[in-house]
Backbone as JSON, one array per atom type, in Angstrom:
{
  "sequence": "XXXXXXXXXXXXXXXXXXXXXXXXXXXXXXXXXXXXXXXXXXXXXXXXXXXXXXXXXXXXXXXXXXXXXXXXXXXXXXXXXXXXXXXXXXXXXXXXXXXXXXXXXXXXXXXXXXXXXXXXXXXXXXXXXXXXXXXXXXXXXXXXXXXXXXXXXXXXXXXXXXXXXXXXXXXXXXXXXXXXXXXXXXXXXXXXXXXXXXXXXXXXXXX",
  "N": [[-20.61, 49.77, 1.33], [-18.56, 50.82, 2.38], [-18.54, 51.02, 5.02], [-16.74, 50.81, 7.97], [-16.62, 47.89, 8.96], [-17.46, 46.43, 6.98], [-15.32, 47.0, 4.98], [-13.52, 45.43, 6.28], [-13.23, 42.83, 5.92], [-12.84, 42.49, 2.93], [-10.33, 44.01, 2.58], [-9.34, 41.8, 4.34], [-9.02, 40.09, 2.42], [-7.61, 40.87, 0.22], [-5.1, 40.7, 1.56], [-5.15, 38.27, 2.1], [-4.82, 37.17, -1.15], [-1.92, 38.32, -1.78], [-0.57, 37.1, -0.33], [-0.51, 34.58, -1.32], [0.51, 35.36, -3.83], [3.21, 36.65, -3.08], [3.88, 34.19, -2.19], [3.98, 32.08, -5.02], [5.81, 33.95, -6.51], [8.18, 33.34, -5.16], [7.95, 30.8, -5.0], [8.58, 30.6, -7.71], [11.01, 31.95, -8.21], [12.44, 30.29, -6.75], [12.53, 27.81, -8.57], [13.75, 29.24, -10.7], [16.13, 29.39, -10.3], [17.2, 27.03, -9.38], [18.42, 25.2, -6.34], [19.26, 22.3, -5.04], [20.22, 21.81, -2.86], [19.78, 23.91, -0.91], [16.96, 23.61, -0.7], [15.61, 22.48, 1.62], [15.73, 25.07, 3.49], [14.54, 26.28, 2.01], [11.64, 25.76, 1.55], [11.14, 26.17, 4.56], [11.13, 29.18, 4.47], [8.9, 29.24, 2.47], [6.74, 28.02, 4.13], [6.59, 30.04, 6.1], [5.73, 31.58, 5.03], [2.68, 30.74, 4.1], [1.62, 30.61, 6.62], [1.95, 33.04, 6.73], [0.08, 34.1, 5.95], [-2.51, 32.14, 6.41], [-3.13, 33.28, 9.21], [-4.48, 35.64, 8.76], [-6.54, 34.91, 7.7], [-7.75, 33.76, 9.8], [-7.92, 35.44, 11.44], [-9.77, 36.77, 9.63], [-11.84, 35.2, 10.0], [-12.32, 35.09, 12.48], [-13.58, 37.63, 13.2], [-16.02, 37.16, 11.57], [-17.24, 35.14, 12.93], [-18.48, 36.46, 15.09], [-19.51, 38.44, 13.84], [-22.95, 40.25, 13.42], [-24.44, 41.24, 10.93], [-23.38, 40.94, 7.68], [-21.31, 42.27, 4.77], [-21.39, 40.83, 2.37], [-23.07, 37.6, 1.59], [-22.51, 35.27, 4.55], [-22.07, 32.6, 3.97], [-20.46, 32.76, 1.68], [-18.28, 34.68, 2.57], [-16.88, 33.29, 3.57], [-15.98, 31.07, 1.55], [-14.93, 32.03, 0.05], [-12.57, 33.04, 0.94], [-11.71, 30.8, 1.93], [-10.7, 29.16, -0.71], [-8.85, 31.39, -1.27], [-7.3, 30.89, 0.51], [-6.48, 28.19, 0.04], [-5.4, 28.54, -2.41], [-2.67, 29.6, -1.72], [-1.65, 27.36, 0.09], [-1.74, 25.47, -2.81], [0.4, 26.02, -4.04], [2.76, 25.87, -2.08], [2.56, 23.14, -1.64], [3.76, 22.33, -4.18], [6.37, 23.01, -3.97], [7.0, 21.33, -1.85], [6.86, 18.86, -3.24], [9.22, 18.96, -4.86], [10.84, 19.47, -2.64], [10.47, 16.64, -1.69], [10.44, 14.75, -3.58], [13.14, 14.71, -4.31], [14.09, 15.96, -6.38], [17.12, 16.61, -8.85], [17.13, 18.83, -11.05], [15.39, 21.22, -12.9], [12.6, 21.08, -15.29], [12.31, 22.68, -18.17], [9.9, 23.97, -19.11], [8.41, 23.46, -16.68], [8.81, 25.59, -15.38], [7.75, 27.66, -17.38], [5.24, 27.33, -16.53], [5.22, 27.69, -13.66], [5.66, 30.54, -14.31], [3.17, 31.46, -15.2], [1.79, 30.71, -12.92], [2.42, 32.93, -11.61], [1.33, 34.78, -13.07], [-1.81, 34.34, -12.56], [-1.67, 34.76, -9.75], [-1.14, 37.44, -9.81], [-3.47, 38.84, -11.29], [-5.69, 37.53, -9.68], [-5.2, 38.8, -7.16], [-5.8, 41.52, -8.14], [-8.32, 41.16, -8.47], [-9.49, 40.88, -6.37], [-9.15, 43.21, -5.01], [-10.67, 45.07, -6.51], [-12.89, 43.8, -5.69], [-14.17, 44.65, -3.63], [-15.15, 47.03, -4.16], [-17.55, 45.73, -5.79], [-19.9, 46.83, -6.95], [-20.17, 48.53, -8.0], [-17.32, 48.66, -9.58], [-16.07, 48.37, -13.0], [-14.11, 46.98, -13.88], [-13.85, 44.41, -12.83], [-14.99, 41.89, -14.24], [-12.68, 42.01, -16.17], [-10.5, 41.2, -15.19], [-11.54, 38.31, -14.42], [-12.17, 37.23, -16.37], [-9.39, 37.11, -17.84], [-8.15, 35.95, -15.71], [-9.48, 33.11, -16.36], [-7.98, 32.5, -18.88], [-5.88, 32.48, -18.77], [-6.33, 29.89, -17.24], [-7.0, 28.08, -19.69], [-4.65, 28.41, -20.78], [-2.72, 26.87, -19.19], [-3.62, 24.87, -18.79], [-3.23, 23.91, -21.71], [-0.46, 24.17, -21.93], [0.4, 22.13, -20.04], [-0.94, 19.52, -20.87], [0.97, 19.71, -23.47], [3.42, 19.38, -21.91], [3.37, 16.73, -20.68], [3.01, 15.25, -22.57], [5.56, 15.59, -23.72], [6.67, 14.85, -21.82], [6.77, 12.7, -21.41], [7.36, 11.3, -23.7], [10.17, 11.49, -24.55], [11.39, 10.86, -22.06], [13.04, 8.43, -20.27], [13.87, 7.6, -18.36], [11.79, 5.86, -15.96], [11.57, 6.55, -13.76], [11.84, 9.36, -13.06], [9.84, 9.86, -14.66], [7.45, 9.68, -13.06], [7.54, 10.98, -11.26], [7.75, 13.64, -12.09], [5.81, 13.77, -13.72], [3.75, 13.77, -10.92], [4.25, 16.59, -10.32], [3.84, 18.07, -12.73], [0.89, 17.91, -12.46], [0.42, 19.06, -10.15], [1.28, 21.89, -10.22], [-0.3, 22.59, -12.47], [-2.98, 22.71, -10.46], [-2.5, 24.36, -9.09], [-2.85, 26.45, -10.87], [-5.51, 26.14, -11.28], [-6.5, 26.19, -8.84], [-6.87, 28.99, -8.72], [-8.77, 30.03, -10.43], [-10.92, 28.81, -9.49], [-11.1, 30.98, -7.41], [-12.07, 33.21, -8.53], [-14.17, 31.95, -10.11], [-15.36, 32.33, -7.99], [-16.21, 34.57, -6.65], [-17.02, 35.67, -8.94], [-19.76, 34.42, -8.94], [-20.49, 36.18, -6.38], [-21.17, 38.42, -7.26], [-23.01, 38.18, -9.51], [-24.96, 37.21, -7.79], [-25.34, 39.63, -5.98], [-25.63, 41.64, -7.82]],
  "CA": [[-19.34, 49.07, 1.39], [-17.74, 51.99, 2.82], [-18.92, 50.99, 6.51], [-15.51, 50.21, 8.56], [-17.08, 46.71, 9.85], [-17.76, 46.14, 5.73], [-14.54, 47.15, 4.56], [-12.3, 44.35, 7.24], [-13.77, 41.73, 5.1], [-11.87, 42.96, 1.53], [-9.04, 44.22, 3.23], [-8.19, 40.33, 4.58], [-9.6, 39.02, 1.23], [-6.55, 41.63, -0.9], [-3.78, 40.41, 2.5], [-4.61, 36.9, 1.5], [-3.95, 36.74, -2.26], [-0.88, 38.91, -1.68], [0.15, 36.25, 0.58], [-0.17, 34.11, -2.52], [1.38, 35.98, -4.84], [4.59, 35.84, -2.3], [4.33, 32.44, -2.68], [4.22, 32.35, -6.2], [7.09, 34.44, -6.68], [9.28, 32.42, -4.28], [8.41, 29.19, -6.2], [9.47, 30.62, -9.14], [12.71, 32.14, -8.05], [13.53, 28.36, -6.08], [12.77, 27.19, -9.76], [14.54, 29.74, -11.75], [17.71, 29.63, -9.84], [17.37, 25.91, -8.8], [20.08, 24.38, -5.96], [18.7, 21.03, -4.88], [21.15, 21.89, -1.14], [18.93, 24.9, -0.45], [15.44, 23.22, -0.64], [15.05, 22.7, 3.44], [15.34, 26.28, 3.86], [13.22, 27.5, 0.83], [10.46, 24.74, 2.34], [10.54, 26.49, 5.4], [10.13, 30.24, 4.21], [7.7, 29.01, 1.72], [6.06, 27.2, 4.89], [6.24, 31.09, 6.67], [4.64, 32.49, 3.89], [2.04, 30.1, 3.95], [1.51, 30.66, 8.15], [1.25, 33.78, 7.29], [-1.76, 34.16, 5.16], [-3.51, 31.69, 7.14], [-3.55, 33.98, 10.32], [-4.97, 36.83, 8.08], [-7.69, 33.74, 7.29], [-7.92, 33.09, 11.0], [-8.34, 36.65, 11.64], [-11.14, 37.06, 9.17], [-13.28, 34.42, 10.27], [-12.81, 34.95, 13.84], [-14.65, 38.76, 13.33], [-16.88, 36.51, 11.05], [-17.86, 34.49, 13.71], [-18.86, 36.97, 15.72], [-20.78, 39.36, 13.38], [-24.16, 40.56, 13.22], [-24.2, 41.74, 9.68], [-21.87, 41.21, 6.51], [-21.64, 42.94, 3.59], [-21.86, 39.71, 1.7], [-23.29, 36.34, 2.42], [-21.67, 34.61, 5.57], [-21.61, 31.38, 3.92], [-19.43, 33.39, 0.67], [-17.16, 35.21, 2.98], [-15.89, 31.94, 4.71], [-15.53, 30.06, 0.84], [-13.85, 32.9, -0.57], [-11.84, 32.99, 2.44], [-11.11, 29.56, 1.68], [-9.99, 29.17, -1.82], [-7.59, 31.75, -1.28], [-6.2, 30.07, 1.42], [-6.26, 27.31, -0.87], [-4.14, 28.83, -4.0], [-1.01, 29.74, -1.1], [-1.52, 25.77, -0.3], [-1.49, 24.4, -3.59], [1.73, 26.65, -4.1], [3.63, 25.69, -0.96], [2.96, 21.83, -2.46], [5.16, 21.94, -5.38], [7.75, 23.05, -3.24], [7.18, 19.82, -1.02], [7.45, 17.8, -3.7], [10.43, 19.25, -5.1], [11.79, 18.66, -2.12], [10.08, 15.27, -1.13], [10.71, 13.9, -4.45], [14.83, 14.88, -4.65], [14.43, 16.6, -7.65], [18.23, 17.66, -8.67], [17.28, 19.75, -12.03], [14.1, 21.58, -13.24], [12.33, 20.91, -16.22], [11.88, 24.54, -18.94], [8.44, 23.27, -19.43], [7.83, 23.55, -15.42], [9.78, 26.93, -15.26], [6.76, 28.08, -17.93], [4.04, 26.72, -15.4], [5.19, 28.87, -12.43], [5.5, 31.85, -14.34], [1.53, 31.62, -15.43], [1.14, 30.47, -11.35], [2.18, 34.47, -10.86], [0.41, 36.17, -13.31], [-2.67, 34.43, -11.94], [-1.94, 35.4, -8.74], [-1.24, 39.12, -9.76], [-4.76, 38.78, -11.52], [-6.26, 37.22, -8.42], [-4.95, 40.08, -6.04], [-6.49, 42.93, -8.83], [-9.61, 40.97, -8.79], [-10.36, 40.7, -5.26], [-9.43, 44.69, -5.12], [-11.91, 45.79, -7.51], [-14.44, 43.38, -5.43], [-14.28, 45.7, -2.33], [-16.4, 48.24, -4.94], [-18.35, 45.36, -6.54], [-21.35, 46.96, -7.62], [-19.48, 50.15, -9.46], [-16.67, 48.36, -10.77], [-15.96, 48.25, -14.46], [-12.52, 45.76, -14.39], [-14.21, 42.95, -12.29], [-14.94, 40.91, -15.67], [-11.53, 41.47, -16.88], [-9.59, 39.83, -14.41], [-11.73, 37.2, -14.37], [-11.5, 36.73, -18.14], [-8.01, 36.78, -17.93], [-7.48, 34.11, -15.15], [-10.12, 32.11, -17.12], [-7.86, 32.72, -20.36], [-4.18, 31.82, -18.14], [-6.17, 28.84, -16.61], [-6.76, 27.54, -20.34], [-2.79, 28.55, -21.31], [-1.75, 26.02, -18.69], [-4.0, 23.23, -19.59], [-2.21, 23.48, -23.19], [0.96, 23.46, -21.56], [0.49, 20.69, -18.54], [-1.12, 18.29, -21.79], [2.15, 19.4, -24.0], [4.13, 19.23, -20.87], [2.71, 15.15, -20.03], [3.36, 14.45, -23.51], [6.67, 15.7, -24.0], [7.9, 13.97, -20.54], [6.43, 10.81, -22.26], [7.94, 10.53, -25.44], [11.11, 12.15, -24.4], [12.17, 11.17, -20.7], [13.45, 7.9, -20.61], [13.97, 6.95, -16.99], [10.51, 6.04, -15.19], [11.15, 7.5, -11.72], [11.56, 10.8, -13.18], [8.53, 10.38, -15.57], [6.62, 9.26, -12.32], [8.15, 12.26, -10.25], [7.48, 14.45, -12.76], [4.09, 13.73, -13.94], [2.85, 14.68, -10.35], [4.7, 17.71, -10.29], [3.09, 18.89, -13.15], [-0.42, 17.79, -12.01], [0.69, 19.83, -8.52], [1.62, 22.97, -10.65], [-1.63, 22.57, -12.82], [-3.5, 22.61, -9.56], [-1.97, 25.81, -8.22], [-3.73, 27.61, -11.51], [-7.16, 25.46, -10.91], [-6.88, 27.55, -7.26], [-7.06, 30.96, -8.75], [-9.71, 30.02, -11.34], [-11.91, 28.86, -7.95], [-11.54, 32.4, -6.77], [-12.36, 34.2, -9.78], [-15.77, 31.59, -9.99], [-16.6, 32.5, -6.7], [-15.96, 36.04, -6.68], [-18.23, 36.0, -10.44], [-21.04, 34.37, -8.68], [-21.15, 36.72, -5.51], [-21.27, 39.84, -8.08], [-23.81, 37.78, -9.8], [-26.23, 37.27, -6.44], [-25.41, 41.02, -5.53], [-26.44, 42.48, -8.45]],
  "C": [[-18.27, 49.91, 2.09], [-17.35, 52.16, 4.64], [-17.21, 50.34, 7.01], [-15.35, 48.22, 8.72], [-17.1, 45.68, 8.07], [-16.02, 45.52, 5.17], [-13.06, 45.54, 5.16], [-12.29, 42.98, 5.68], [-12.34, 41.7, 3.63], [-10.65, 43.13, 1.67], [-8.45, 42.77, 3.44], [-8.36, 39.77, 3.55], [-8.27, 39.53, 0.27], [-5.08, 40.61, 0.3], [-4.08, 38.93, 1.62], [-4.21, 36.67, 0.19], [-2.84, 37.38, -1.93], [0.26, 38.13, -0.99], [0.75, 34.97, -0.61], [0.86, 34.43, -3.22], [2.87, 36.23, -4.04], [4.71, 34.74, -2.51], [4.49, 31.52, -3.64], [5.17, 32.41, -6.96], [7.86, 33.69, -6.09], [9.68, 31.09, -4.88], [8.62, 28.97, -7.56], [10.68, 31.13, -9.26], [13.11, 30.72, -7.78], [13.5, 28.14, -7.52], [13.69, 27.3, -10.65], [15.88, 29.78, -11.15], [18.06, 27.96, -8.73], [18.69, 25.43, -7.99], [19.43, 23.66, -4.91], [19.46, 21.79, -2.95], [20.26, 23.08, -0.8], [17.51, 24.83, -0.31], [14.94, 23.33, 0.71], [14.68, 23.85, 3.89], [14.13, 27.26, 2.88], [12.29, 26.58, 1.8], [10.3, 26.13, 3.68], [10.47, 28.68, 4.98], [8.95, 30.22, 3.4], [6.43, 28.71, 3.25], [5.58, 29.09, 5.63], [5.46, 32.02, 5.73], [2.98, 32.02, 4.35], [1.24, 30.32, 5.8], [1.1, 31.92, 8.34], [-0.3, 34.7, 6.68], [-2.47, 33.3, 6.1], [-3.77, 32.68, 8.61], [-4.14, 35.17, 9.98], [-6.5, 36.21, 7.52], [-8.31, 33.71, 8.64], [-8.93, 34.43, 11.62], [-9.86, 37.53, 11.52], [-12.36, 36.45, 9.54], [-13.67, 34.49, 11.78], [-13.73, 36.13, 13.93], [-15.83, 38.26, 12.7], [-17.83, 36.1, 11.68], [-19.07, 35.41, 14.67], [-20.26, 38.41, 15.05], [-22.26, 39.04, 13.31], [-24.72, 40.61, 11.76], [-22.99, 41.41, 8.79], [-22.42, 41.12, 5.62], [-22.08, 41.96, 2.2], [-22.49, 38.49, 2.18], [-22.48, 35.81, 2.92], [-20.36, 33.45, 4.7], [-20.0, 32.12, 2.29], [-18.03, 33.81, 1.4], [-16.12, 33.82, 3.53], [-15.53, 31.39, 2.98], [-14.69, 30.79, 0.33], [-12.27, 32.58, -0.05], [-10.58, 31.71, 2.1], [-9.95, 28.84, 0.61], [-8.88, 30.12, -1.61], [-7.08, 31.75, -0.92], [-5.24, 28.66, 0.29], [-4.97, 27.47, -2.03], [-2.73, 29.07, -3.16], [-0.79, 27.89, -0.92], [-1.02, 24.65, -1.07], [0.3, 25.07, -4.37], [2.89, 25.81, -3.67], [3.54, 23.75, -1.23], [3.77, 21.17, -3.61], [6.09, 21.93, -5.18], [8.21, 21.8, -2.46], [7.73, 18.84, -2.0], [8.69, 17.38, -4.31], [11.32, 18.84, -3.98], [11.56, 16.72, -1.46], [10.95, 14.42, -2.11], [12.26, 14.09, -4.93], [14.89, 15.25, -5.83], [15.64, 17.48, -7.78], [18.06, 18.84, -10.03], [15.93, 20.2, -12.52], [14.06, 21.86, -14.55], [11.99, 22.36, -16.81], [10.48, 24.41, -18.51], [7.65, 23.86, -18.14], [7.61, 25.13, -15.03], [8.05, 27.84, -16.26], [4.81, 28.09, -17.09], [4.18, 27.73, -14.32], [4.96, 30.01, -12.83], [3.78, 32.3, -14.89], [1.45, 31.23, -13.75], [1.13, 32.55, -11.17], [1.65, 35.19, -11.65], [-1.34, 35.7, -13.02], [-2.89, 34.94, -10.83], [-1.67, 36.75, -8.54], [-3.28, 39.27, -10.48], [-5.74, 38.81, -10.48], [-6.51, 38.52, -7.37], [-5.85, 41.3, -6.72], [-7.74, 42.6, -8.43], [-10.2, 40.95, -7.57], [-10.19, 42.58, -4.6], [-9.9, 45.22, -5.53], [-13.09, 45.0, -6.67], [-14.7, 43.69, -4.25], [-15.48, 46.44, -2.85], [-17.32, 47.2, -5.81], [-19.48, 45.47, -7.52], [-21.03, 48.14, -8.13], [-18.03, 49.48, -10.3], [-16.51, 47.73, -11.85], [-14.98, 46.93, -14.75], [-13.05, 44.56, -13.55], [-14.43, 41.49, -13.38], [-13.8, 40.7, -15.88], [-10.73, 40.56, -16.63], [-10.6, 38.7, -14.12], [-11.56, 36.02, -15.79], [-10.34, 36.25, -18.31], [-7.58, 35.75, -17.4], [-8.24, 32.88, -15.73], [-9.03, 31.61, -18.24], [-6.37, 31.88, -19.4], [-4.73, 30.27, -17.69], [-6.03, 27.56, -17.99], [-5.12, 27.45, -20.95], [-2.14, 27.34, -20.37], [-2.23, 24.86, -18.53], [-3.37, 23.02, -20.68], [-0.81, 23.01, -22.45], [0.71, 22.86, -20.92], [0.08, 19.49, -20.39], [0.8, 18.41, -22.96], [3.71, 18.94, -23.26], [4.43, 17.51, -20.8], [3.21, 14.33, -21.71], [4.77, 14.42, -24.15], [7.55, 14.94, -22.88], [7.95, 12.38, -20.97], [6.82, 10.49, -23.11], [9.57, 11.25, -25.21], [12.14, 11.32, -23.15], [12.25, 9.55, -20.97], [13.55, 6.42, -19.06], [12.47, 7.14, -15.82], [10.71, 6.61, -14.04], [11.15, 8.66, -12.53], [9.84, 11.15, -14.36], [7.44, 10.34, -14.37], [6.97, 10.75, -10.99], [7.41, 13.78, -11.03], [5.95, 15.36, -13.68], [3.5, 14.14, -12.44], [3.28, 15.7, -10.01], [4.11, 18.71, -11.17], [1.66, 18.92, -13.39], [-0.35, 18.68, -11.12], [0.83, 21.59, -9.07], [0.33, 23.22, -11.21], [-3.15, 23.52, -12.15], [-3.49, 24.39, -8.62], [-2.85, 27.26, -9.69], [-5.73, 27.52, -11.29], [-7.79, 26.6, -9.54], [-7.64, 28.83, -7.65], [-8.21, 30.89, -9.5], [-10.88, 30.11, -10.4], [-12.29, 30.25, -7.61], [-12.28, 33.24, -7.65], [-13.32, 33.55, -9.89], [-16.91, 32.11, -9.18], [-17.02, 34.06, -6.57], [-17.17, 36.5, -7.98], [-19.62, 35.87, -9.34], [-21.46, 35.29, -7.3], [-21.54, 37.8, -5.94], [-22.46, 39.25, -8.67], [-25.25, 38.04, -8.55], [-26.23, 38.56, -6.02], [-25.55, 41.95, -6.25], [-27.9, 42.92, -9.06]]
}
């Protein structure tokens, strides 16, 4: 794993969650400091965030394409690849809808949702840095445990979430706004869980 040609691989696999986890953070500051008149511009650094993990995606697959050898299976490096394109994605969608859907005030409830979006994606980032050394490291379980353990913490909350907008909220557009907002947030922990499956089963086949 030590080979230069090895190493590219891990290296864009740590740039892309990191790219995440920017994007993460961002959609939980827009949340925690909500001002409905500033959405266009969060959208579009969220959107540069998001532009710029994918060229660190683009990057990886184009040496992909071209290799002889890789340290893992092809078809792994490209899904990996993928999903954690995926988790900046399902990020940079909550923000859309926030602003699609004119949302002027943010729900606590939601505010609790983002902040499990970033400690998956600090998880995420550990876990794909320990899977550079796959076959000596000790913490590869944990963080997967853990984003397993955050992905169940935000199924409890999204079901207490769905049921509190329902017996509570009053005015259907916002229950209908709101409900896929916190399907869209949901979705953004579902991402990281993906990685942490895939990442299990290539430690699995490579040991």
């Amino acid at each position: 794993m030590a080979k230069k040609q090895d190493s590219f691989y891990f290296e864009k696999f740590i740039a892309c969650t990191d790219y995440s986890l920017q994007a993460a953070c961002l959609l939980d500051q827009v949340m925690q400091q909500f001002q409905p008149e500033r959405l266009v511009d969060q959208v579009e650094a969220m959107h540069k965030v998001e532009h710029a993990g994918d060229e660190q995606k683009h990057e990886l697959l184009n040496v992909l394409a071209k290799a002889f050898i890789t340290p893992i299976e092809r078809e792994d490096i490209l899904l990996l690849s993928q999903n954690i394109d995926e988790v900046t994605d399902k990020i940079e969608d909550v923000l859309l809808r926030l602003y699609c859907n004119n949302i002027q005030t943010i729900r606590p409830d939601a505010l609790k949702l983002s902040a499990i979006i970033i400690r998956c994606c600090q998880e995420a980032k550990q876990l794909v840095t320990e899977f550079a050394d796959f076959k000596r490291s000790k913490k590869i379980q944990e963080h997967i445990i853990q984003i397993n353990t955050l992905e169940e913490e935000a199924d409890q909350l999204f079901i207490d979430s769905m049921r509190d907008l329902h017996t509570t909220c009053t005015d259907p557009i916002q229950i209908i706004v709101w409900r896929e907002l916190y399907i869209y947030l949901e979705k953004c922990v579902d991402a990281c869980e993906h990685v942490a499956d895939i990442v299990e089963s290539v430690v699995m086949k490579n040991s």
